[in-house]
C-alpha positions as CSV (number, residue, x, y, z in Angstrom):
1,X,-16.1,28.8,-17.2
2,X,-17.0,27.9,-13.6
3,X,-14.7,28.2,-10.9
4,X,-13.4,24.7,-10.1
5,X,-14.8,23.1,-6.4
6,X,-13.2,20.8,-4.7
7,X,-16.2,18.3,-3.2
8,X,-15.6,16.1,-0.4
9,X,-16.0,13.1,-2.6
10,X,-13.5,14.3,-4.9
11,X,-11.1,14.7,-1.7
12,X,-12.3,11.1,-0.7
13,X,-11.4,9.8,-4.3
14,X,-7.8,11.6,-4.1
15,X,-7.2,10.8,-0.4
16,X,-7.8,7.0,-1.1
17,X,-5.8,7.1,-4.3
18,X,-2.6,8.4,-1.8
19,X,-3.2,6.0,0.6
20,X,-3.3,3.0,-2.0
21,X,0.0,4.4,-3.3
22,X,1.4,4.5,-0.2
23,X,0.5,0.9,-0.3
24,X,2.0,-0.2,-3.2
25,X,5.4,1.5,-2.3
26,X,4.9,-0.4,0.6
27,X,4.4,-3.6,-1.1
28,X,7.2,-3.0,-3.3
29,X,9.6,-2.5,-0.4
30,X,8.5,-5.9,0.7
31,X,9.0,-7.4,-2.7
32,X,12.6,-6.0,-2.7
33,X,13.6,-6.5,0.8
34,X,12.7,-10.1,0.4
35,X,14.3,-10.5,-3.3
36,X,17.7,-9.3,-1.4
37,X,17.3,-12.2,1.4
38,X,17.1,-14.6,-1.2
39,X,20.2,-13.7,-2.9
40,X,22.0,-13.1,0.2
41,X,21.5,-16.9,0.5
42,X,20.7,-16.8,3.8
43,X,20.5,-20.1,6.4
44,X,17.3,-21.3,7.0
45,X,17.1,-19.9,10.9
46,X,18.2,-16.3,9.2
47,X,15.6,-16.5,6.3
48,X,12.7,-17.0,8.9
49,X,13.8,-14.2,11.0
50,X,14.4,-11.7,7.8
51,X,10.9,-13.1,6.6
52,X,9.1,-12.7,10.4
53,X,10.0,-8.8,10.2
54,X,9.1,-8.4,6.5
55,X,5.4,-10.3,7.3
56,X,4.1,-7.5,9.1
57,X,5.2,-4.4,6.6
58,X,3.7,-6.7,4.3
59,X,0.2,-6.9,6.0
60,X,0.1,-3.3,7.3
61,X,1.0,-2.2,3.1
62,X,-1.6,-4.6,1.3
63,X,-4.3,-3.7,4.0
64,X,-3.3,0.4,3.0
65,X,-4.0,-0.3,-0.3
66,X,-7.6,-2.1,0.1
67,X,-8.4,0.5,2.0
68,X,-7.8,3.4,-0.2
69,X,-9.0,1.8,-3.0
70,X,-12.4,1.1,-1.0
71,X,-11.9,5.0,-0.6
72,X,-11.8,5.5,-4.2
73,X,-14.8,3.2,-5.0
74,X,-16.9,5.1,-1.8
75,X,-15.8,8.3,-3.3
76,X,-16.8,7.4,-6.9
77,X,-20.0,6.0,-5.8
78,X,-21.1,9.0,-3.7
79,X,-20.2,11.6,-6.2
């Protein structure tokens, strides 16, 4: 049996699999942080401010994910 070696695709493919993780936490977050502003049954003037903050975690986690899964596809695709 051959000693195992780590490539840098295979670091490429596990690197983007983290960072489209990190991602999804990130978009869960967003789900849940806007599911609780709903039921708070916030005014309409306190609903767009809770939804102006929760817009850009919301970007900045679904844009983590594309890019580790274009990562993962590079990293597949290389190997």
């Amino acid at each position: 049996m051959e000693p195992s070696e780590t490539s840098v695709f295979d670091l490429l493919i596990w690197g983007g699999a983290s960072l489209s993780f990190i991602g999804l936490i990130g978009l869960v977050w967003c789900i849940v942080f806007v599911g609780r502003a709903r039921r708070a049954r916030l005014s309409d003037a306190e609903m767009r401010a809770k939804l102006k903050t929760a817009l850009p975690m919301n970007l900045g986690a679904l844009f983590l994910s594309v890019i580790g899964l274009m990562l993962v596809i590079l990293g597949i695709f290389l190997a």
